[in-house]
C-alpha positions in Angstrom: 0.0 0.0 0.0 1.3 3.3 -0.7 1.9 5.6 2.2 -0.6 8.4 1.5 -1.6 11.9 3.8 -4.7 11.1 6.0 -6.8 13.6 7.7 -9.2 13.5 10.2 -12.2 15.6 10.5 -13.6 15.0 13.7 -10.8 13.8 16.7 -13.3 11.4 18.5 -13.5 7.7 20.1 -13.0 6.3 16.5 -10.8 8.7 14.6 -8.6 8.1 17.8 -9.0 4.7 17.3 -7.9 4.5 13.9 -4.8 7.1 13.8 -3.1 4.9 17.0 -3.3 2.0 14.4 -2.2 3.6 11.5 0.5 5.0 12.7 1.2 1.7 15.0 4.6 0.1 13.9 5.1 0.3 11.1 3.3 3.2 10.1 0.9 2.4 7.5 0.4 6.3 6.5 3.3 9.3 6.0 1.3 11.9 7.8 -1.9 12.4 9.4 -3.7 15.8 10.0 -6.1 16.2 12.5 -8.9 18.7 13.4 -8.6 20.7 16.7 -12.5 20.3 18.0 -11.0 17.8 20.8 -8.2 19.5 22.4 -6.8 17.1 24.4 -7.1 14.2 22.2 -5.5 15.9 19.5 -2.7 17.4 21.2 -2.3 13.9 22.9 -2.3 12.1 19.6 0.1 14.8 18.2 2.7 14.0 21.7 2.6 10.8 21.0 3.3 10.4 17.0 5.5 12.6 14.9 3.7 11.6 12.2 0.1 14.0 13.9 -0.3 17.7 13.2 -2.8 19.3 14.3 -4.7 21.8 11.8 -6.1 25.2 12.8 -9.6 24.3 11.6 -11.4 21.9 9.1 -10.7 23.5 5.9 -6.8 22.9 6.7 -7.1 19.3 7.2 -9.0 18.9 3.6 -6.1 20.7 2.1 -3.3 19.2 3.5 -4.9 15.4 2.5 -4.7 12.9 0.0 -7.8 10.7 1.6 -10.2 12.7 4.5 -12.0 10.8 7.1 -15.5 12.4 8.4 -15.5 11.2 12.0 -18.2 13.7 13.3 -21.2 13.2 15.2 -24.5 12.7 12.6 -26.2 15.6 14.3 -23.6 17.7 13.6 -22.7 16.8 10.0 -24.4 18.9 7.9 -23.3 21.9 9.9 -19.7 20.9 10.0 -19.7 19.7 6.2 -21.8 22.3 4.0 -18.9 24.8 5.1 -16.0 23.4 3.5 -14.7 23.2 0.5 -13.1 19.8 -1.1 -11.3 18.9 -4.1 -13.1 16.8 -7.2 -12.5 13.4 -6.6 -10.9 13.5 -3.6 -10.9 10.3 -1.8 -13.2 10.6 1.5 -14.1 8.3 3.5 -17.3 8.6 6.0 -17.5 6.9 9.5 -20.2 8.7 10.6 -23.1 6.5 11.3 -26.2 6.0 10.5 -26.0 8.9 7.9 -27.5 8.5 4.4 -24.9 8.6 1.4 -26.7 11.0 -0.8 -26.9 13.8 2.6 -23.4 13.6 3.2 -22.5 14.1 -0.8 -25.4 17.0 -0.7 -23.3 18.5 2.1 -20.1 18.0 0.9 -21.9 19.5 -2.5 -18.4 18.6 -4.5 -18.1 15.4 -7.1 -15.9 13.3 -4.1 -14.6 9.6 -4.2 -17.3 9.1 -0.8 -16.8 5.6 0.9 -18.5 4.2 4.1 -16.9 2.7 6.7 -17.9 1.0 10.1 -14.0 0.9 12.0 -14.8 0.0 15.7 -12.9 0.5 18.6 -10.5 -2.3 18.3 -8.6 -1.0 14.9 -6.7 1.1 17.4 -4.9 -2.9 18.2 -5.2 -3.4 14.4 -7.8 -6.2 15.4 -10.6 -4.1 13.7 -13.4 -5.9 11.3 -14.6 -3.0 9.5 -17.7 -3.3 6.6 -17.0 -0.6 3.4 -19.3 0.5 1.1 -18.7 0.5 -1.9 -16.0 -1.7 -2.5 -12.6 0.3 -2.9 -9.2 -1.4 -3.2 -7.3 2.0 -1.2 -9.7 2.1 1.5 -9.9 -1.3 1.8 -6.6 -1.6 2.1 -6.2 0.9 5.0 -9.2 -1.1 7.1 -6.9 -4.1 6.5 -4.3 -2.6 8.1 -5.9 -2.3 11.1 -7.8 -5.7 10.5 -9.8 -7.4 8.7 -11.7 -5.6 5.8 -15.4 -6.6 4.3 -16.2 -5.1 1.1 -20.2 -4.5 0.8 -21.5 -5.0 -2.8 -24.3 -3.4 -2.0 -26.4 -0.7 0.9 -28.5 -3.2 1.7 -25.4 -5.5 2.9 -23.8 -3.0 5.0 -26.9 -1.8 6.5 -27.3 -4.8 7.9 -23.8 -5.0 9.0 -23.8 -1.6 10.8 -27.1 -3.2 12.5 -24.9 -6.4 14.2 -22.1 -3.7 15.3 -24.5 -3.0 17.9 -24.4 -6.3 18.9 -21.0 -5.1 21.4 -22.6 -3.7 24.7 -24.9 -6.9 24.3 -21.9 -9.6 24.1 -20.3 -7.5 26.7 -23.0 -7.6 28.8 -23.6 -11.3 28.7 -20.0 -12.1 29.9 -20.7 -9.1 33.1 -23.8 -10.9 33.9 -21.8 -14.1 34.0 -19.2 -13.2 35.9 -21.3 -11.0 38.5 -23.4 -14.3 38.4 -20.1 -16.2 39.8 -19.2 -13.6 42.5 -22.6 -13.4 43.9 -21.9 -17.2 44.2 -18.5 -17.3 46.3 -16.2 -17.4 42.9 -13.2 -14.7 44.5 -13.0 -11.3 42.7 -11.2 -11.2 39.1 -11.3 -14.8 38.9 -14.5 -15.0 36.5 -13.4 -12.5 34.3 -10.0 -14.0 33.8 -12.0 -17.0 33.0 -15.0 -15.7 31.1 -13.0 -13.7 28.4 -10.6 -15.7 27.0 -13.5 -18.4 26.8 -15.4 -16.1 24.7 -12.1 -15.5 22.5 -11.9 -19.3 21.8 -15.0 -19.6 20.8 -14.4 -16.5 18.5 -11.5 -18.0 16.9 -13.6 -21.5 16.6 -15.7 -19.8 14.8 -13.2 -18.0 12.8 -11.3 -21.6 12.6 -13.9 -23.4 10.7 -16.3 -21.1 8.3 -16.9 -24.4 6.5 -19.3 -25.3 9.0 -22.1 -23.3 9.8 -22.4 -21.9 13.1 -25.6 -23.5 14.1 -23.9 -26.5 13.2 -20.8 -25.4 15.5 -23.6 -25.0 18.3 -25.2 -28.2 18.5 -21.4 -29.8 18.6 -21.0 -27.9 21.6 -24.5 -28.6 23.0 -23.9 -32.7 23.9 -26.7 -34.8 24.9 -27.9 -34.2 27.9 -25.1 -32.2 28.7 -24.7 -28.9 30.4 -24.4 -26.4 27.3 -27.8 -27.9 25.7 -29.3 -27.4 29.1 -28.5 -23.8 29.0 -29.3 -23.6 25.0 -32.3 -24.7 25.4 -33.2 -22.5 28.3 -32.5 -19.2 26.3 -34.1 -20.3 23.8 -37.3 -21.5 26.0 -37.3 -17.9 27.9 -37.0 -15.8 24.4 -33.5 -15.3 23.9 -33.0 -16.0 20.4 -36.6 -14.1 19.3 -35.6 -10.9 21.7 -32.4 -10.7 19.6 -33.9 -11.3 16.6 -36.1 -8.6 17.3 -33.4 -6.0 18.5 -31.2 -6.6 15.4 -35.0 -5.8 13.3 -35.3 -2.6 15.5 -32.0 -0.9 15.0 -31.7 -2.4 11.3 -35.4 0.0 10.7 -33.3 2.8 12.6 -30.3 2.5 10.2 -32.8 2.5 7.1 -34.2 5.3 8.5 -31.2 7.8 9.3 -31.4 7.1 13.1 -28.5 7.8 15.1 -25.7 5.7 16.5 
């Protein structure tokens, strides 16, 4: 991949995220340029990496960049977009979520290379799975830098990836309940977590592991007859598990379609 000039407008949880792993060893990008609306993550970012300056505004960052990155809020967009001005076909790329394609090139109101992008927290490890829409060979090659890259062929497809990105406080909150549920029970303090994650990471990576199998497949091998994992399958299922996620990932899918927020 060619070492291009990255900017970031918008210093954020994400564009944070993604600058750390870009510019982890080795740096994947020559320089990055970053908007001063968050003070002190951009003058930590810029302490940290010689490769980080920090603009004096928005306009600054669009100049100085080969590829920009919108990493604002969606109720701030059109605000923060209609006033600048960017160069025809110049590669941006749009993490802002939940934000319809045609807005953000009404805002921009220039002829732009626009891509969409889903990065989440963990591309600042370069551990990221990121869904991009449309497919693009440069930005896909940045997200697979800091991951694992998925290439939508279409909106509908990474609609409904955006929707199971919300699946993380979920997951998260499953393994707290679990290991609250083991403390409550006499299990010491620390010990379920140190036992509950990296059981959640092998079973991630089992997954991962075997993608010729399909994962309900993968679920009955675990569940034995009789045994302990189908007894707690078959509870979920019993008390609405499966139907009350199904029914979540409906809900926030219909926000998505509808410009809803994050």
């Amino acid at each position: 991949m060619d070492k291009q000039k990255i900017g970031f407008i918008g210093t954020g949880t994400i564009a944070d995220a993604m600058v750390r792993g870009l510019l982890a060893s080795p740096a994947a990008v020559s320089e990055v340029t970053i908007s001063p609306r968050n003070v002190e993550i951009a003058e930590r970012l810029a302490a940290e990496f010689v490769e980080v300056s920090i603009a004096a505004d928005n306009q600054a960052v669009i100049d100085a960049s080969d590829m920009v990155v919108l990493s604002v809020r969606p109720q701030i967009a059109q605000d923060v977009l209609s006033g600048l001005t960017f160069r025809k076909n110049q590669s941006v790329v749009s993490v802002i979520a939940a934000t319809d394609r045609r807005a953000l090139l009404a805002w921009i109101g220039t002829d732009v290379h626009l891509v969409q992008a889903i990065p989440l927290p963990f591309v600042a490890d370069r551990e990221g799975v990121t869904a991009v829409f449309p497919p693009d060979p440069r930005v896909a090659a940045i997200f697979s830098v800091l991951g694992i890259a998925i290439e939508c062929d279409t909106k509908e497809e990474y609609d409904l990836l955006a929707a199971t990105s919300a699946l993380m406080s979920t997951v998260l909150c499953i393994m707290a309940s679990s290991v609250e549920w083991l403390e409550k029970r006499g299990l010491p303090k620390g010990k379920g977590r140190a036992y509950i994650a990296p059981l959640f990471i092998s079973l991630s990576q089992t997954a991962l592991r075997s993608q010729s199998i399909p994962l309900e497949q993968l679920s009955q091998e675990f569940a034995t007859k009789g045994g302990l994992n189908e007894q707690v399958l078959a509870d979920f299922e019993k008390n609405g598990g499966r139907d009350a996620l199904t029914a979540a990932l409906d809900r926030v899918l219909q926000r998505i379609r509808n410009g809803g927020g994050t």
